[in-house]
N, C-alpha and C positions, 0 to 999 in steps of 0.2 A: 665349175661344178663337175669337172671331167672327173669321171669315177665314180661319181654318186647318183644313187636312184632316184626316182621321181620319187618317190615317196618318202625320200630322204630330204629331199628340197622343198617339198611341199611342208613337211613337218616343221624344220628349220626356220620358213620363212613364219608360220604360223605363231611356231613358238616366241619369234623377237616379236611379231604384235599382241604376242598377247601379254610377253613381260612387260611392256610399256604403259599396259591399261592395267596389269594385276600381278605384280612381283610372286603374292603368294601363291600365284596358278604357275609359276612359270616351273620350266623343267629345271631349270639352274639353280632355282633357290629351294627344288624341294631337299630334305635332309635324307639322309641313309637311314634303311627304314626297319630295315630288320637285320638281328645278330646272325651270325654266320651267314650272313647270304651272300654267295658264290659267284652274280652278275656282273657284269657291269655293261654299261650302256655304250655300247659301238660305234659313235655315230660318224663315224672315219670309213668305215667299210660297211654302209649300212645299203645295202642292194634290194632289189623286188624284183623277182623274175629274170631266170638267166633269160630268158625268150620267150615272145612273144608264143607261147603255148596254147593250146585248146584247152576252152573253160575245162576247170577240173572243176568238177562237182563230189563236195565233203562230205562227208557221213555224219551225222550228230552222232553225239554220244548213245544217248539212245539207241541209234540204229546201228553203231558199233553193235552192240550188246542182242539187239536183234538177228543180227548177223550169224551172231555167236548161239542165237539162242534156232537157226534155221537149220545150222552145220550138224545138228546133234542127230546121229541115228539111231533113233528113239520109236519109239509104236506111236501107232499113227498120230493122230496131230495133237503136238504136245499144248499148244495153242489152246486150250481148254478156258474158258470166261472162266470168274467165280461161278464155283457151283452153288445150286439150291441147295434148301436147309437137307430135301432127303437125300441129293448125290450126293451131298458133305457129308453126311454123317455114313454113307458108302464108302467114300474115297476113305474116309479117316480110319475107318477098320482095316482095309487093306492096306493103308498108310500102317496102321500100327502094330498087323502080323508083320510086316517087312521090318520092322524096326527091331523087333522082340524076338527075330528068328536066333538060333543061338549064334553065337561068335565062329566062324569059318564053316555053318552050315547052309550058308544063303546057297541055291541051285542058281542056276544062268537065268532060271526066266526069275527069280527075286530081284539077281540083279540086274533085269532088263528094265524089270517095275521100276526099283529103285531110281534110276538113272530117266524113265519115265516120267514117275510124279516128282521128279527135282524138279521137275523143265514145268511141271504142269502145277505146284503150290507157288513156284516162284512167279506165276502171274496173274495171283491172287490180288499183288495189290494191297495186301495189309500185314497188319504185324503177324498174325498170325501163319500167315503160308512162306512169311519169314522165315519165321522159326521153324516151322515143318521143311521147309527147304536147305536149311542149314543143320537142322538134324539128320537130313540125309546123306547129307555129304560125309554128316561127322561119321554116320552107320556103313559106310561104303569104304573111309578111310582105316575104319576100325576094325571089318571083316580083312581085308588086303594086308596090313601090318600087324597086326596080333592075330588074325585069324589064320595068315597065309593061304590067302587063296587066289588065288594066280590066275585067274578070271577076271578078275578086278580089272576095272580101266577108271584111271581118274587122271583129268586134263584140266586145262586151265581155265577150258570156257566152265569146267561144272563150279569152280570157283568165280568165276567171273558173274555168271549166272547166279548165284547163290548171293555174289555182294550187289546185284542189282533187285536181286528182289527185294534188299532193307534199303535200298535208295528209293524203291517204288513202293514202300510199306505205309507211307503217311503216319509213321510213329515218330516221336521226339526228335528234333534233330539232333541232340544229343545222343541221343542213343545210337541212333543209326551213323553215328559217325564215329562211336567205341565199337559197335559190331563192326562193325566195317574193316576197319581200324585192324581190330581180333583177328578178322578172318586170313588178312593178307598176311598178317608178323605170322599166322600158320603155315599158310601157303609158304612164305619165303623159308622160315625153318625145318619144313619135310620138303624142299627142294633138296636145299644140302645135309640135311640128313638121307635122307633116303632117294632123294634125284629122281622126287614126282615132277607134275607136273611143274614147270620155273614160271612165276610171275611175268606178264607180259603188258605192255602198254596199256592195253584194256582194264587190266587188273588195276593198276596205278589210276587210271582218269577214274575209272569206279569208286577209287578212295578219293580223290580229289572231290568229286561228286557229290561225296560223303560229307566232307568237310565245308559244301557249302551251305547244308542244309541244317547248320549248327547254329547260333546267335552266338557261341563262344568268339574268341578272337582266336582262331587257328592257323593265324598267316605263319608262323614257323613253321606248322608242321605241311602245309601245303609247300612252301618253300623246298623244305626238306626231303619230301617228294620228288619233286624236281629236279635234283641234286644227287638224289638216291637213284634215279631211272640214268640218268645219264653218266655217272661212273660204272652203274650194270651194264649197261651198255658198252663201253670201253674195257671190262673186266674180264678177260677172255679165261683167266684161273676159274671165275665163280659160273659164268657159261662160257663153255667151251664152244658151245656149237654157233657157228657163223650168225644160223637162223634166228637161235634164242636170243643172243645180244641184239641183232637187228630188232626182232620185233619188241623189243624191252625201251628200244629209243626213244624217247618225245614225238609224237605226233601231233597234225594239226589239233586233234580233239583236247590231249594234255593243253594245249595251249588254249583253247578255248573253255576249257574246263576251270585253269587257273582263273583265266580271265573273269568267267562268271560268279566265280567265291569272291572276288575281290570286288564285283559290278553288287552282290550281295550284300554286302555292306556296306549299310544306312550312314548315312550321314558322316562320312568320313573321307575327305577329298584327297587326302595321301593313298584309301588305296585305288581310288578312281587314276588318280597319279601313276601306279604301280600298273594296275590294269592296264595301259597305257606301254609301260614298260615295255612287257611282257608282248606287247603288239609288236613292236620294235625289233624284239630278237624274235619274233617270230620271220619277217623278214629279211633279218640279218641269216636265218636257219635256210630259207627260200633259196638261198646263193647258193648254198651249198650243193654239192653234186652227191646226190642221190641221198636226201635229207628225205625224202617225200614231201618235202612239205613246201605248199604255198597259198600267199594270203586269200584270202573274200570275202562277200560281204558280213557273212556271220561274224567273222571276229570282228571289225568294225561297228558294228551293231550292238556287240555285248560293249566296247569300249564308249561307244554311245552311252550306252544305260547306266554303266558305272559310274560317269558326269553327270548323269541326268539323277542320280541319286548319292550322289558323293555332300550332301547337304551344303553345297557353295554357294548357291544362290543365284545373281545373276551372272557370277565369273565362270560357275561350274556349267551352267547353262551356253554361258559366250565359249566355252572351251570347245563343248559337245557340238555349237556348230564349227566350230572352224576345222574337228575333226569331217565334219557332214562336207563342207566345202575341197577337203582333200579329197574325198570318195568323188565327188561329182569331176575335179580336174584326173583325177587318174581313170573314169570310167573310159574314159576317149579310146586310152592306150588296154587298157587291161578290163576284159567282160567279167572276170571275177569280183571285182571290184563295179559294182554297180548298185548306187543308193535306191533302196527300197521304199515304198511308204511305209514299212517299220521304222525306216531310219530314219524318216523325214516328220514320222510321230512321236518317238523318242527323242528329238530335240525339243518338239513342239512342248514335250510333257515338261523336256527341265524349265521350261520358262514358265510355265504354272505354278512351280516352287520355289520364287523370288520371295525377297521378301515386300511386304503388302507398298512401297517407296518406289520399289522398281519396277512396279508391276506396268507401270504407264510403258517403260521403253522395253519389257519384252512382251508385250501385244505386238507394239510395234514391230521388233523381230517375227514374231510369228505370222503375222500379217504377211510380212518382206518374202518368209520360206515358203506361204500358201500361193506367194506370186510366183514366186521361181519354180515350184511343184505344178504351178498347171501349165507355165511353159515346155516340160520337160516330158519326155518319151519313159513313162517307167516299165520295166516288164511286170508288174505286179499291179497293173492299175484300179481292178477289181477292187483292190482292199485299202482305196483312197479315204472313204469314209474315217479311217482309223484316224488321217489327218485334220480333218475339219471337225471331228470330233473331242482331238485335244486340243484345236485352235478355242474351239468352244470353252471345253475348260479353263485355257488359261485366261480366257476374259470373264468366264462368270467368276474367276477368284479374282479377281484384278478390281483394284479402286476405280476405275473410269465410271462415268457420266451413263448411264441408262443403257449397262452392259448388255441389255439383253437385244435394244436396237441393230447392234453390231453381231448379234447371235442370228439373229432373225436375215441380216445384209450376209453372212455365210453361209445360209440356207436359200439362198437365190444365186450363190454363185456355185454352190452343190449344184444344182438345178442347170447349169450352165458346160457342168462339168459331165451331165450323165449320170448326177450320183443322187441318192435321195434320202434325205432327213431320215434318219432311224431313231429310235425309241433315245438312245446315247445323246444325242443331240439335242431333244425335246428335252432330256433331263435335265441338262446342260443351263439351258432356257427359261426353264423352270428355276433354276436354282438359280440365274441371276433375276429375272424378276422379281421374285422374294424377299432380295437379299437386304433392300432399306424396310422393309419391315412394318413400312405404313397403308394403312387400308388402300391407296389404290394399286400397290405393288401385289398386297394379297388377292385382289381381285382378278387381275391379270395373271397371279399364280393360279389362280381357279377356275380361268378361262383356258388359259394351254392346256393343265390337266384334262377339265371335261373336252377339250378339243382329242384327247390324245386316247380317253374314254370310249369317245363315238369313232374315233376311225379305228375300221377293222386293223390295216396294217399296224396297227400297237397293241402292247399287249401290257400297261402300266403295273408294274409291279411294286409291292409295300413300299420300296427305297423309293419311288415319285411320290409316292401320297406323302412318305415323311418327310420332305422338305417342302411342302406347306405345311403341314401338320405342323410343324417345328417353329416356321416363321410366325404361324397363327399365337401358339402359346408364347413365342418369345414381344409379340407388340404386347402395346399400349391398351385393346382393346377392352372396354370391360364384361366384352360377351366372350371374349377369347376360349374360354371353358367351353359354354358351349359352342360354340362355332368347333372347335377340334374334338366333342363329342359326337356333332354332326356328319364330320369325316371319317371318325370310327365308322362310324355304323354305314357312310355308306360303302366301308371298305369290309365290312362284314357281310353287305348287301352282293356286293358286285363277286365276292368267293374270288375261289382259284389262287393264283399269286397276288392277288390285290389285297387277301386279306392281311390283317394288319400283322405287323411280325415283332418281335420279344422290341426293336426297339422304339418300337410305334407306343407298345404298351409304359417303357420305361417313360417315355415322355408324358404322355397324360400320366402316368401316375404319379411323376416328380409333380407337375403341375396340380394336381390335386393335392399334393400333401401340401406348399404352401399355400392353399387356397384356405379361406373362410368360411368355406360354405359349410352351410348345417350340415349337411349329409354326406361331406367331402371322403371321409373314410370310407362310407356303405360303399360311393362309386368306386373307391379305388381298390377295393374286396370284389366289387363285380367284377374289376376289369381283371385282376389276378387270376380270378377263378377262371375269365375267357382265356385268356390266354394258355392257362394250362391245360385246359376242356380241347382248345385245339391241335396242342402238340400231342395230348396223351390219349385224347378218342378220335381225333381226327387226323391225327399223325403228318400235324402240318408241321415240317422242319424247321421252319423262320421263325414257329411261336415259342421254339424251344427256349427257355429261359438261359439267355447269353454270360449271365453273372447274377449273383444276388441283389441286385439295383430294386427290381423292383417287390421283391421280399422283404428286404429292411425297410423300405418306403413302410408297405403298409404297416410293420410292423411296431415304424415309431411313430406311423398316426394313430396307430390302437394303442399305444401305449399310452398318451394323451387323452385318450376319447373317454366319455362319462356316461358312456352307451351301457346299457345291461348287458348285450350279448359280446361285449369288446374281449374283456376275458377267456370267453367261451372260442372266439373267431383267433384271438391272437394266439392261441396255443396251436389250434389247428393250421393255422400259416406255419407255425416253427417247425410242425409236423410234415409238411408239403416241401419244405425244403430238406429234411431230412431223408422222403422218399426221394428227392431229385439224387441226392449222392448215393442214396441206398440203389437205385437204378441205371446208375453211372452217368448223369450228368456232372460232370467232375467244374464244370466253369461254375454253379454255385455252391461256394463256399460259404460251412458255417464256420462259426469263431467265437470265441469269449462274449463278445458286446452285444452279438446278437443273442444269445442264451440269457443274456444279465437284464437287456430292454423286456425281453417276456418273464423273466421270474420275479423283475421290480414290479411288472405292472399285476402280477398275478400277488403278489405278497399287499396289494395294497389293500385287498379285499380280504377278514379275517375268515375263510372259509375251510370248513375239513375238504371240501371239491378241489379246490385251489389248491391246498397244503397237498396233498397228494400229487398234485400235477409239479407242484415245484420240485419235491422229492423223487419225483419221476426223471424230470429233466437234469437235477444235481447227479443223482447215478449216471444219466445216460454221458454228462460230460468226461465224470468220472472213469466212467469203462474206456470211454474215445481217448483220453489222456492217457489211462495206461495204456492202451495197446499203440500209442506213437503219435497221435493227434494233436499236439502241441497246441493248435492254434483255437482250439475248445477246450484247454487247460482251466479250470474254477478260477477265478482268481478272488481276492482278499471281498471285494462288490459282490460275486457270485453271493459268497457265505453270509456277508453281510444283511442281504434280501430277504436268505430264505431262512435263518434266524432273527431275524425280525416277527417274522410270520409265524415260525414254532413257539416261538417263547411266548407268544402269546395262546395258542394252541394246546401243544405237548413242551412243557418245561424242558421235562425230561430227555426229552428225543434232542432238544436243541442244545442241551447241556455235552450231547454225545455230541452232535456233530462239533460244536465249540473244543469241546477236548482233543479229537481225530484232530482238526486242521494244526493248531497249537504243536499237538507234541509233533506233528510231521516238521510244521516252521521252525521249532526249535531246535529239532536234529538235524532239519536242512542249511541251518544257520542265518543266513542273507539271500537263498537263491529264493525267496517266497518276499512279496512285497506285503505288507500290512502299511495300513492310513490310521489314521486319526479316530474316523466312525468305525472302519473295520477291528479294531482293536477294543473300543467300548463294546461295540455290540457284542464281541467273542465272551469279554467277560462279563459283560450285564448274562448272557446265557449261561455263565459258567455259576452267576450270584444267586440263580434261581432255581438251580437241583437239590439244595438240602443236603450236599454230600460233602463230606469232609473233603475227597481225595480231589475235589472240582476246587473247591475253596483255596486247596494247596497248588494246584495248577495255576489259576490263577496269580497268587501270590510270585508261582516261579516265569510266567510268563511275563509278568511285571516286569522281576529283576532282571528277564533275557531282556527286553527292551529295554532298559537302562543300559545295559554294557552294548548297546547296538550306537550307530551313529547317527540312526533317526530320532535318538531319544527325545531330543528339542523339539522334536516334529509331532511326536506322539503322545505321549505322555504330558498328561497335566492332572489337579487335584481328583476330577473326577474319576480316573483310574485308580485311584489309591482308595478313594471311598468303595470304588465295587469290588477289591480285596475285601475290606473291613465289613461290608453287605455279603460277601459270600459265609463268610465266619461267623455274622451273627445271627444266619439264617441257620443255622445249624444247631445253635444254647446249647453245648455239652463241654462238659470241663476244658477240653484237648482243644476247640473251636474256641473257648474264651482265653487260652495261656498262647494258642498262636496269636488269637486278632492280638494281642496285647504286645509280644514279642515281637509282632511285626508294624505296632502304630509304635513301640518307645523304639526301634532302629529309627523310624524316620526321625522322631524328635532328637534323640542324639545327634543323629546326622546334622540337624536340622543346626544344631547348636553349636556343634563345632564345626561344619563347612558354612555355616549362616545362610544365607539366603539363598543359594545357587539349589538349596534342596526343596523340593517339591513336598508341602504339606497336605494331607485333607482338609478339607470342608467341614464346617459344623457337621454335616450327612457324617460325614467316616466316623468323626469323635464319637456322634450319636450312636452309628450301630455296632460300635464296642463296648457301649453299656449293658447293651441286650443281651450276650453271653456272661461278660462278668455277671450281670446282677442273677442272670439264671443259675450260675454255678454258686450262686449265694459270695463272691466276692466282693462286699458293699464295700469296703473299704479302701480295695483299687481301684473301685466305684469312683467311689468321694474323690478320693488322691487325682483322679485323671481330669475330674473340673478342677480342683485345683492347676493340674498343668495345663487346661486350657487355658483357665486365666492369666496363667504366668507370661504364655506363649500371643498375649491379648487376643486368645479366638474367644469371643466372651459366649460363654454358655444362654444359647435361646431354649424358649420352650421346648422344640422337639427335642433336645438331651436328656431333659429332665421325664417325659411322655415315654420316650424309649426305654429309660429305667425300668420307670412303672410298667410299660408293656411286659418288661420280662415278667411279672408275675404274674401275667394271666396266661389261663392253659396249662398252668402244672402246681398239682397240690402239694403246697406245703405250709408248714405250722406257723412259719416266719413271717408270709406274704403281707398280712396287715401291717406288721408293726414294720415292715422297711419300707411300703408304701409310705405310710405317717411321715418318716424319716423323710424321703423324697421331698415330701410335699412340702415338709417346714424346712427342709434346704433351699428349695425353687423359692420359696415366699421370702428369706431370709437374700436371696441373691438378687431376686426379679420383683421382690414386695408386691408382684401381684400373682395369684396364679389363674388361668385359665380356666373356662369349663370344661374341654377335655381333658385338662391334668388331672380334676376333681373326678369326672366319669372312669379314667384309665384307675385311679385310687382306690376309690370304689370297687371297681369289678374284681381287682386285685383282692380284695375283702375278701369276696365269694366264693375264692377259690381256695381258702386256708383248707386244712385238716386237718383232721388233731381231736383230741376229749373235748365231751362240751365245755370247758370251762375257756378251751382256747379258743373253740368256735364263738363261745360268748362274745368273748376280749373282742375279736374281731369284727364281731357287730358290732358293736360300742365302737370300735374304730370307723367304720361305715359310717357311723349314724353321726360321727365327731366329723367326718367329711364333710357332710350332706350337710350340717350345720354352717360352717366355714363357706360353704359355696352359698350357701343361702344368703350368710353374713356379706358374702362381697357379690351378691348379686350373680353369679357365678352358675347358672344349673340350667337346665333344658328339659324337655322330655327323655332325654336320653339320659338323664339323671336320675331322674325317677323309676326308670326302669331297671335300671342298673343296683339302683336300690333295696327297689322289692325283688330283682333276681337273690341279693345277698342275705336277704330278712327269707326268702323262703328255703335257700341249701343251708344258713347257718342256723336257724331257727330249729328247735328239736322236735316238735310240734305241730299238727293246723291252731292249733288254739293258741299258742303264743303267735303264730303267724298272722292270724287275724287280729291279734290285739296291737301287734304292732303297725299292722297295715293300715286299719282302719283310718289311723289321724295322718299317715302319710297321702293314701287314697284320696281323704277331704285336701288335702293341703296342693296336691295335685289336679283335684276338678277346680278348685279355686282358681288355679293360675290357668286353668283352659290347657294343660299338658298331659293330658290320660290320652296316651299315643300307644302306638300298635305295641310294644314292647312290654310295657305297664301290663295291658291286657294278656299278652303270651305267657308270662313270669307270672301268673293268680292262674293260670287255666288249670292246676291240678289240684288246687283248693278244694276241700270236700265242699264245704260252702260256698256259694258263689259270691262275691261281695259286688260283683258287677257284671250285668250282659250286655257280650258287647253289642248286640243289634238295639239294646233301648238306653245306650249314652247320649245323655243328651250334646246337642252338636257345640254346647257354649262350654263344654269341659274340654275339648277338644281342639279347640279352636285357634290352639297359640303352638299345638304338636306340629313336628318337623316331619317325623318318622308315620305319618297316620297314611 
């Protein structure tokens, strides 16, 4: 092993045990991992320490940047906390004369400010003193090169400093790793343009920094970092000066920097792998004469973490110690190199995240490293609890036998150690006691709790109450409801951090919405309202609502509920989350389904209260859609609801909104989804405006859906009849020659593609009668039950009823005598007619016009009815009235009115049918021939309508 470092040996040796228990951990089998990358792995010259040296103690990253931010001579301390709301709104005015002053007229003390509040927005700590920090730079580089003013200083810490304050801004990681990103490709391009300040080491670990606060996968471009510092560095054309290429080099922090992007990403054991790597040449860097650079414990630490979350399970776990076991044989030789209880907690943690199989044999490890850690001299002993803390965790997740026994036997060997159970621990304890779920486990959860109540040294916050809270709802128990009502309230009782927090709430509320109880909604609207009552008046953080969990809870239990005030409470929930985004809780989200559960359940009640709220809510999705809100888009359900509910309201209003959706879907072609109901419903609303140009809609809406690929999905007879119902609601010539043109296309079709064509229903045949017969076209009338019969749709009474209807409500000379017709058609096809055929005949009478002599004819036809229904039994009260309506508009007289009425009047008290209509139809009679308060009750007595 002559030539090679301890750390080369120790690794070596690690590596052949671990490939014999786990090929896929091994260093040999892992694959090349990324394109262009420039490495390769040394392990022939790989050294630690040309000499036994004095600990060198490394600067984090951070404290680079601190460093940077110490060196600035600036007015007095740049070091300024966030300001309050009134310094803010001071600094920000003087922030924003400086920014506004003109171009090359900033004086020396501007830009003294200037260069002042860089140093003092960038340690705000949030997006915003970002961007103030980053506009100043941009207003200091903008006065110096377009202003030319030769006063100007800018260096590499104002950049450096500038890309640190969007690493410390807590905005997106995304974002902060495009600004970031931004700032440098500036920096590097007015180096060599104008040979400002040059990027230096700092600048680089600052973008690496960037990049690990991203969930993207940015290992090229951290890669590429890497590879870009180190040709600048060798590149004496691009820096000239000895200095700048030096300080442009990889430094320890580069290297821990990389390290931790790669320790950042979750569950991915190649780049724990890589992390790894990157140790390695860190090392192989160590040998070099005048590298600066040598190993300790931090980088071992981040390569720890990166195993302990490379998702490997027990191998990534076995990896993390074996690295922990090389720290402990090099600590002998090398003080840099000295395992911490971080390091010794950060194994502990990857053995927590086995899987639930292996959990038996890493207790077992954990156990082994909790023995070997209290043998052991650490400099950092203070902060032992870290270890016994995730010894604890990993046995309350672990399958074993009465985890918490073994929690309880680590808290007497704390005790032995000088160290004392802290709050971490009892939690710990808490959450394996709970963990089988049966009443005595819950009890024992509720004795550690209230233990941890009554001692002062604890201070139990929401996250302990909710794991009994959680065990309570998830057993067997049938008081469970209550029993975790109980815990609410006494976590309401006890205040402070104890009180319950958004996910305390989401659980009782999940749990009440599958509950049965009567009042299960009411509770789960109280507990909504607490919850919000405490983030919004009492500005407790934790009850901040973390997602729409338990918003939609209540709002699909209201949607269910048969309560009077459920409609009243469910709008006002949708209203409560609307103010959450309107006041920038962005975690809940509204969406399609949740607008569609409150405008179903409000359409279910026909109310003008209601109609308005839904038309409220329709707009509001509507505005959100346009201005970019995708995910509160209407969709085909939305319209479906809330025309359901107009059309039984305002006809008219639902005929509009039916038309709007349509012509958008048809100009949109397929990017709009329509169903089955959503498509009836459109044109049942489109059947019920009375307007031609709805009627034509429809019809063209039909045939878009036929040339679509849903058409098998959507369409079937009933769509076709509510073309044919929009047409006949219309009886004007241009509405009888469409419906007609467009029921003989179907039958053609029908005839020559046979059977693949979708016909109407007796309904559609029907309400094509009612425009032809209104435009007086009997005879395509007649002709069309001929082709039903043809086509065997055999004509029932409503065809022949719908005929007749067309004659009532418009005068004309004709209406008796093609009633008659009707009726000895129907009788002639069906041999029997109905008593509505006989009534709809009738009234059809009443409405003639014409010289008396036609008005006569047409009594005489009435009265030839009235005979025939008599004849077959056929008449009702509503015959009789129908009657006397026709004997008193066609009659020219009271005195032939009463001649005629008289024997029908008797013939009517006979049969017990002097019903409310009878009586309306005489009320203008100069004579009375009857009052209705002295009928007696036996003329009466067989009326439908009384």
């Amino acid at each position: 092993m002559k030539g090679r470092s301890l750390l080369c040996q120790c690794i070596s040796r690690t590596s052949s045990a671990a490939a014999a228990s786990s090929t896929s951990f091994s260093r040999h089998a892992a694959p090349k991992l990324y394109t262009g990358q420039r490495y390769q792995r040394q392990r022939s010259h790989f050294h630690y320490f040309a000499s036994a040296a004095k600990p060198l103690r490394v600067r984090s990253f951070s404290e680079q940047v601190e460093a940077h931010h110490a060196s600035q001579t600036i007015t007095p301390e740049a070091a300024i906390p966030t300001p309050s709301s009134d310094e803010e709104r001071s600094l920000h005015s003087t922030i924003h004369y400086v920014l506004t002053r003109d171009v090359g007229r900033m004086s020396i003390a501007n830009l003294q400010k200037a260069r002042a509040f860089l140093s003092i927005t960038s340690r705000w700590k949030n997006e915003k003193g970002a961007v103030l920090t980053e506009q100043l730079l941009e207003r200091l580089h903008e006065e110096k090169y377009i202003g030319n003013n030769l006063n100007v200083v800018i260096d590499a810490d104002m950049y450096n400093i500038c890309m640190d304050a969007w690493n410390k801004s807590n905005a997106d990681g995304q974002k902060v790793a495009n600004q970031v990103e931004s700032i440098i490709h500036r920096m590097e391009q007015r180096y060599f343009d104008h040979r400002e300040a040059p990027p230096d080491n700092v600048s680089y670990n600052c973008l690496i920094n960037a990049y690990s606060k991203s969930e993207e996968d940015l290992s090229d471009q951290v890669e590429a970092t890497l590879e870009k510092m180190n040709n600048f560095a060798q590149d004496n054309n691009a820096f000239s000066s000895e200095t700048a290429s030096s300080s442009i080099r990889p430094d320890e922090t580069t290297y821990n920097s990389m390290m931790n992007y790669y320790a950042s990403r979750k569950n991915h054991h190649i780049s724990a792998q890589r992390a790894e790597d990157l140790l390695l040449e860190m090392s192989a860097q160590s040998q070099q004469q005048n590298s600066g650079i040598q190993m300790h414990s931090t980088s071992f630490n981040i390569v720890l973490k990166a195993w302990g979350n490379s998702g490997g399970g027990i191998q990534g776990a076995k990896r993390a110690e074996e690295l922990l076991r090389m720290m402990l044989k090099l600590r002998k030789q090398h003080e840099n190199v000295q395992p911490t209880t971080l390091s010794f907690s950060t194994v502990i943690n990857a053995y927590s995240k086995v899987a639930p199989e292996d959990s038996a044999i890493a207790v077992d490890r954990v156990l082994a490293l909790l023995d070997e850690l209290e043998g052991l001299y650490i400099p950092d002993s203070e902060n032992i609890n870290s270890c016994y803390n995730a010894a604890a965790n990993a046995i309350a997740k672990s399958n074993l036998q009465k985890p918490h026994e073994m929690i309880m036997d680590l808290m007497v060997r704390m005790k032995n150690m000088d160290a004392v159970p802290d709050t971490i621990m009892y939690t710990s304890c808490l959450e394996a006691c709970v963990k089988t779920g049966d009443d005595d486990s819950i009890k024992r959860g509720k004795e550690i709790l209230d233990h941890m109540i009554e001692d002062p040294q604890f201070q139990p916050t929401a996250a302990n109450f909710n794991i009994l809270l959680n065990a309570m709802l998830k057993s067997k128990s049938e008081q469970k409801i209550k029993e975790a009502e109980d815990l609410i309230a006494k976590m309401l009782e006890i205040g402070g951090d104890s009180r319950p927090d958004s996910s305390s709430f989401n659980m009782i509320i999940r749990a009440l919405s599958s509950s049965s109880a009567v009042c299960a909604e009411e509770k789960a609207v109280g507990y909504l309202r607490t919850m919000l009552r405490l983030y919004k008046n009492e500005k407790y953080e934790k009850a901040k609502p973390a997602d729409s969990f338990a918003f939609n809870c209540v709002i699909n239990m209201l949607s269910r509920s048969e309560k009077d005030w459920a409609d009243d409470v469910i709008y006002k929930t949708l209203a409560s989350m609307e103010a959450q985004q309107k006041y920038g809780n962005d975690s809940v989200l509204l969406d399609t389904i949740t607008y569609n559960v409150v405008i179903g359940k409000l359409a279910q009640s026909v109310h003008v209260k209601n109609a308005k709220k839904v038309m409220k809510l329709l707009d509001t999705m509507e505005t959100m859609a346009a201005d970019g809100s995708v995910a509160v888009t209407p969709d085909i359900i939305t319209y479906t609801n809330v025309l359901k509910l107009q059309i039984k309201l305002n006809p008219q209003r639902a005929a509009r909104i039916a038309s709007s959706f349509l012509t958008r879907a048809i100009s949109r072609g397929d990017e709009i989804y329509i169903d089955q109901v959503g498509f009836y419903t459109l044109l049942h609303a489109l059947s019920r405006s009375n307007q031609l140009e709805d009627a034509v809609l429809a019809q063209k809406a039909l045939e878009w859906i036929e040339q679509s690929d849903r058409a098998d999905k959507i369409l079937n007879s009933e769509a076709y009849n509510l073309v044919l119902i929009a047409y006949s609601n219309i009886k004007t010539d241009e509405s009888a020659v469409k419906a007609l043109s467009f029921l003989s296309d179907r039958i053609q079709s029908y005839r020559k593609c046979a059977k693949s064509t979708i016909l109407p229903t007796k309904a559609g045949f029907s309400a094509v009668f009612i425009p032809l017969c209104s435009a007086d076209k009997m005879n395509d009338a007649f002709s069309l039950l001929k082709i039903m019969k043809a086509l065997r749709i055999e004509p029932d009474a409503g065809c022949y009823i719908s005929m007749l209807s067309a004659f009532s409500g418009r005068r004309s000379a004709n209406n008796a005598v093609q009633a008659r017709r009707v009726i000895q058609q129907m009788k002639d096809d069906m041999k029997h007619v109905p008593t509505p055929a006989f009534n709809t005949a009738i009234n059809a009478c009443s409405w003639v016009s014409g010289s008396p002599i036609v008005k006569r004819k047409a009594l005489d036809i009435a009265f030839e009815m009235f005979q025939q229904a008599r004849k077959d039994n056929a008449f009702d009260a509503i015959t009789f009235g129908l009657l006397t309506k026709a004997i008193m508009h066609l009659s020219k007289d009271d005195v032939t009115r009463i001649k005629l009425l008289k024997p029908v009047l008797e013939l009517c008290a006979e049969k017990g049918l002097v019903g409310n209509m009878v009586q309306r139809e005489m009320r203008h009679l100069a004579a009375k021939l009857i009052t209705p308060a002295k009928i007696p009750q036996e003329w009466r007595k067989n009326a439908k309508d009384t």
